[in-house]
N, C-alpha and C positions, 0 to 999 in steps of 0.2 A: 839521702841528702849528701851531696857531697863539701868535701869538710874545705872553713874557710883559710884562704891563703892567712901563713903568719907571717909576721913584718922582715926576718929573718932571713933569709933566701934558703939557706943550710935547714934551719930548724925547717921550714917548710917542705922541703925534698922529704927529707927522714920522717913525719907526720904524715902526710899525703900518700906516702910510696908504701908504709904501712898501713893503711886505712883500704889503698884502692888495688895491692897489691894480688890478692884472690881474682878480680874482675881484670886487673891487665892480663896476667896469666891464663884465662879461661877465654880471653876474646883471641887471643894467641894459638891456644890451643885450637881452637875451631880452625883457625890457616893453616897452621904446620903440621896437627895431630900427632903432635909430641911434645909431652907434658914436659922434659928436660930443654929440651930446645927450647922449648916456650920461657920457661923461667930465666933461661940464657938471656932473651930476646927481650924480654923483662929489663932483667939486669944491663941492657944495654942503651934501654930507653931512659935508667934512672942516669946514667953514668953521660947521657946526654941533658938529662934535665940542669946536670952536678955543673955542668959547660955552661949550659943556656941561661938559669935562672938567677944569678948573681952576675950576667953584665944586662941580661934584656929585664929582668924583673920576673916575677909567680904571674903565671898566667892566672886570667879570672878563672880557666875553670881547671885546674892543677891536675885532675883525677883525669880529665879526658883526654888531655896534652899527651901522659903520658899514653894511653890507652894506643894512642892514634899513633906515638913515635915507637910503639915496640911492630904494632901492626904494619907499620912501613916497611920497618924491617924484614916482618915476616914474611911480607908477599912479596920482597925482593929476594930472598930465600927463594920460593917457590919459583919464582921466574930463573932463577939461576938453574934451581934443577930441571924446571920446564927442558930451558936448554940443552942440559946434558943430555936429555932423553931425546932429544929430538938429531941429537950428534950420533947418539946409538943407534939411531934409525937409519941414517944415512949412510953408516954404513953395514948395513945388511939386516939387521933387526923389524922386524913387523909387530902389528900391533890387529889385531880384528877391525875390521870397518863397524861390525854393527857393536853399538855399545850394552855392557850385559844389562839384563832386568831390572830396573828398579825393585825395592819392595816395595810393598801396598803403601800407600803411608797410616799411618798409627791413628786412630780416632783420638787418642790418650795423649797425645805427642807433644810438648810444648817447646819453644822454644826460648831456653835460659839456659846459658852456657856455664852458671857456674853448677846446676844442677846436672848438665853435664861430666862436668870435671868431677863432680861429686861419684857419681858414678862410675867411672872412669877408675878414679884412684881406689874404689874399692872393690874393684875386681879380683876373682876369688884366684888368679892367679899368684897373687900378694899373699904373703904372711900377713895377719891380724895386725903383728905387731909393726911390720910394714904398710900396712895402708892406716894404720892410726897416725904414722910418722910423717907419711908422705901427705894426708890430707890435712893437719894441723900445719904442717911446712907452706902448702901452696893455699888453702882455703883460712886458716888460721892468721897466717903471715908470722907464725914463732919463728923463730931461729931456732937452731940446733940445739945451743944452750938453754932455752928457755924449754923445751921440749925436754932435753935432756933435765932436767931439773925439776921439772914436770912428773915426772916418770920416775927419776932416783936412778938413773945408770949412764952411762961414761957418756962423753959428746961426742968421742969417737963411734962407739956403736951406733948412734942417734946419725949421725953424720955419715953410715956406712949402710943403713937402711933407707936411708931417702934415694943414695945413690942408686943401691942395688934394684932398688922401686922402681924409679925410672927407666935403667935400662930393662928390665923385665918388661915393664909395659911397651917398648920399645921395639924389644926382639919378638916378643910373641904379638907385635901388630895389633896392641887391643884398640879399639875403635872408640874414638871420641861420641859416646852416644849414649842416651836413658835407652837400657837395653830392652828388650820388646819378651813377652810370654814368662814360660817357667826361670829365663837368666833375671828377667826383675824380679822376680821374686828370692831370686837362688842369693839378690846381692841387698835386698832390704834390710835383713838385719846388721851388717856391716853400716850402710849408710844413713841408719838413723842413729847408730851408737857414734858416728863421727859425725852429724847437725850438732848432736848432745854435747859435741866435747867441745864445737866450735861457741857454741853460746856458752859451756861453762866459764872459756877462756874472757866472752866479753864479760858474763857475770861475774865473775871474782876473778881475776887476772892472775896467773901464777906467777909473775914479775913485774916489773918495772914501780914508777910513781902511780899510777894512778891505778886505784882500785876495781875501778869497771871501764867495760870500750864499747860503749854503746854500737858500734858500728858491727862490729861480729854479732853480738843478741839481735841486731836489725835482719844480716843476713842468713843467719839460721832461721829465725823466725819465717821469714820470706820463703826460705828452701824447703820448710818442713808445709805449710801451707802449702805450697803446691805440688808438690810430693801427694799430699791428700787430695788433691783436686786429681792429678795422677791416679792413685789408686786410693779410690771413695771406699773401697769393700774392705781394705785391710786395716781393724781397731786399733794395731798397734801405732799404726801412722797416724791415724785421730789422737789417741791417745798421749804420743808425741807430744802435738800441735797445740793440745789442752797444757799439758807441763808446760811449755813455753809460753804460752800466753797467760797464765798464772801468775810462772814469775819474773815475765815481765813487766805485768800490773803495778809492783812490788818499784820499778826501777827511781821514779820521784823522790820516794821515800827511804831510799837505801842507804844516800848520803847526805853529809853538811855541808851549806854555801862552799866550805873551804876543801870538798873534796872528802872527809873524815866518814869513815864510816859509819851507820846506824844500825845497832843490831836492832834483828826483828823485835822483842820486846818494847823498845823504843821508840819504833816507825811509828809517825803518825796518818794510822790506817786511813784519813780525809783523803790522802794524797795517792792511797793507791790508785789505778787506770782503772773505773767501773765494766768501762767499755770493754777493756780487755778482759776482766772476770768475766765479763756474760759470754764473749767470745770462749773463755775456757769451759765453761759450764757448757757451752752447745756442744764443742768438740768430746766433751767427754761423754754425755749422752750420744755422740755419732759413735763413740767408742763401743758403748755397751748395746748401742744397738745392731753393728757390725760382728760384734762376736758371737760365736755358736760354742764358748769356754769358759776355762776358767781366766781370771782378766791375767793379763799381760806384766811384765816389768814396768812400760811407760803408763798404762791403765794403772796401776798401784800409785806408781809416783805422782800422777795425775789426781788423785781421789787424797790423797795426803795435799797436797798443793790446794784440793779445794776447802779441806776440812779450816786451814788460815783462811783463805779468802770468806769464807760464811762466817767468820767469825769476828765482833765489832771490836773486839780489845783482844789484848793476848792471855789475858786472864779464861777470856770465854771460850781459848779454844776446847776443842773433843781432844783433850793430850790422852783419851782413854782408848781415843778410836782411832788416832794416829799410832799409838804405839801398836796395837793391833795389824794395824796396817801394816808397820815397820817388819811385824812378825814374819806376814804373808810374805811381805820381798824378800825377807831374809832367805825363806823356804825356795823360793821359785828362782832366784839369781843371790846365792849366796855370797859375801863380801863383808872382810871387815869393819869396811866403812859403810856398809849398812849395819849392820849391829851398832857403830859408835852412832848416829840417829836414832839406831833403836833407844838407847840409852838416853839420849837427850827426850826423849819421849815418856819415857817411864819414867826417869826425874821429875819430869810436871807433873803425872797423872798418878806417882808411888812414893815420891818422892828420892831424895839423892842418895838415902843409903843403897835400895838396889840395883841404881842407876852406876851406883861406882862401884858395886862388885862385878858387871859387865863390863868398865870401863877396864879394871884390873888387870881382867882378864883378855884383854885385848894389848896390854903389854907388852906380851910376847909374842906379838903377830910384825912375823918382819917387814911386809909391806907396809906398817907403820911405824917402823923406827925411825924415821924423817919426816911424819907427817904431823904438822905443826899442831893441825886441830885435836889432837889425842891429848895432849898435855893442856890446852885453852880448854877442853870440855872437862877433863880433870880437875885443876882448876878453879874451875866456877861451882864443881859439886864440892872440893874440898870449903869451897868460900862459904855456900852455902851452909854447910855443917860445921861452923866456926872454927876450923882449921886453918885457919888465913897464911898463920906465916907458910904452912904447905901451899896456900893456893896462889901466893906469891912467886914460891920458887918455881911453879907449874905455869904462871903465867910469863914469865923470863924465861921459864924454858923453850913456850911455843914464838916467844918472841925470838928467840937466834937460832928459830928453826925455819922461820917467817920468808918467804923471798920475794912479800910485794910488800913494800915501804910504808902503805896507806895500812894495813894490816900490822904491822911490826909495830908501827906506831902506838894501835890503839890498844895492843898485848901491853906494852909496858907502861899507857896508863892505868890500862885495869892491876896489873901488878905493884903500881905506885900507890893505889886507893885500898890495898890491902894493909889493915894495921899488922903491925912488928909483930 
């Protein structure tokens, strides 16, 4: 759905050019087949809108305007080089009359360009740590800063990996395309761990005001669905698709009229999406019925995601078979911040003392020296165990560690509701 004009003309640009910012870049891309150009081309469309929309008004339909003034662009581009190549021809240069072979075309084949570009930026030519930057940058629509901040390291590295991304994709000629045989499979694992990071960014936002962006959970949801319609036989993509649809059930209930957030405890389970559980429950049997293993990373996470959905209150959940769960992922894709889950698991089903001698011992884990949720889980097992004024200065602490507003918020009421 595309989002509606605000009264603004400013605010409107800045809202719209974030929301359709992935989709102008990906219809760009398909013209120029170059992901830096494109975003150039992008960038030149907004910097006309910045002209256009404060004396003629927001077009009704903001997202297409721009879509159509970057793509003008881009095919005046291509007509320009058209030209020069046809200068080179003229004097002395040829070209073959007969044109090469098409390939077959793809029985699998769809046509969706950001599922393209998806593809694209995670080709294995890239560092990891490069195509997580480059695809959060153009599919995400973060900024540098917000990525950097994301991540916990400088915005000049952040800002030197998008580059470097680009022009590697650039000089080694990768091809705007969902690549065909053993290259899709060679580049799966990359591209669903970058759907995951785009929908995390709409489900909890790592900045700004507003807690959730429904519009990234919209388009990863979208991307990972047909990714599976893509490739029916591999569980992990089902498995995906089941995690996403889960907890996007969840999205009604996550927040207050005023935007504030709802922890799961509090959600009022009426409100979850039915439709979407049952869609996650199919996807997760396509999962284990596709596997010939043991289950996956997104199969775990998926199977944990359903163990909430089956269950009417948060009182009823399996916190015995989640935390179990927790175990398995710990084993199969180890990560501190699966263990802090783990922990919030075991808390329910063991309660918080040996829930915070896991949590303790994840203090010394450097990739969590700036992450907020350590000291907010902390925290609530100190609260829990009537250590308040500790779980006070744990909840202040994840509050100036906070960098979305809607979150910061609700750290220092929970820290205000701690007695002295």
């Amino acid at each position: 759905m595309e989002p509606q004009p605000a009264t603004d003309p400013r605010t409107a640009i800045e809202t719209v050019f974030r929301l359709e910012f992935p989709r102008v870049v990906a219809a760009v891309t398909r013209v120029v087949r170059d992901v830096g150009i494109a975003e150039e081309l992008a960038q030149d469309a907004l910097v006309a809108a910045l002209e256009q929309w404060p004396r003629d008004g927001v077009p009704d339909r903001p997202g297409a305007w721009l879509t159509a003034a970057a793509r003008h662009r881009a095919v005046d581009l291509v007509r320009r080089r058209e030209n020069y190549a046809r200068k080179l021809q003229e004097i002395g240069r040829t070209l073959e009359d007969t044109p090469p072979p098409q390939e077959p075309p793809d029985p699998d084949a769809i046509d969706d360009d950001l599922l393209r570009l998806v593809f694209t930026t995670c080709h294995p030519v890239l560092s990891a740590e490069a195509r997580t930057a480059l695809t959060l940058r153009l599919l995400g629509g973060l900024s540098t800063a917000e990525i950097a901040r994301a991540y916990l390291v400088p915005e000049p590295t952040v800002a030197q990996r998008v580059v470097r991304a680009k022009r590697t994709l650039a000089t080694k000629n990768v091809a705007f395309e969902v690549p065909y045989g053993p290259d899709r499979e060679a580049r799966l694992g990359s591209v669903l761990d970058v759907i995951y990071l785009i929908f995390n960014e709409g489900y909890a936002a790592t900045a700004g005001d507003d807690w959730l962006r429904p519009a990234l959970c919209e388009d990863a949801l979208r991307l990972a669905r047909q990714l599976a319609a893509l490739m029916p036989k591999e569980p992990e993509v089902h498995a995906l698709v089941s995690l996403l649809e889960f907890q996007t059930s969840r999205t009604a209930a996550r927040t207050a009229p005023d935007g504030t957030p709802v922890l799961l405890r509090d959600q009022n389970r009426r409100r979850w999406n039915r439709m979407l559980i049952a869609r996650g429950i199919t996807a997760l049997d396509r999962a284990g019925a596709t596997s010939a293993g043991a289950p996956g990373p997104y199969a775990l996470q998926a199977a944990i995601a359903a163990c909430h959905a089956h269950a009417h209150t948060y009182e009823d959940t399996d916190w015995a078979a989640i935390a179990t769960l927790y175990g398995l992922l710990a084993a199969r894709a180890p990560s501190p911040v699966v263990e802090l889950n783990r922990a919030v698991a075991v808390s329910m089903a063991d309660g918080p003392g040996p829930a915070l001698e896991i949590v303790d011992t994840l203090a010394a884990e450097p990739v969590l020296s700036g992450y907020h949720l350590l000291p907010s889980v902390r925290g609530d097992l100190l609260l829990r165990l009537g250590r308040t004024a500790e779980a006070r200065a744990e909840f202040e602490r994840a509050a100036a560690l906070a960098r979305n507003e809607r979150e910061r918020e609700l750290l220092l009421a929970r820290a205000a509701m701690c007695p002295s």
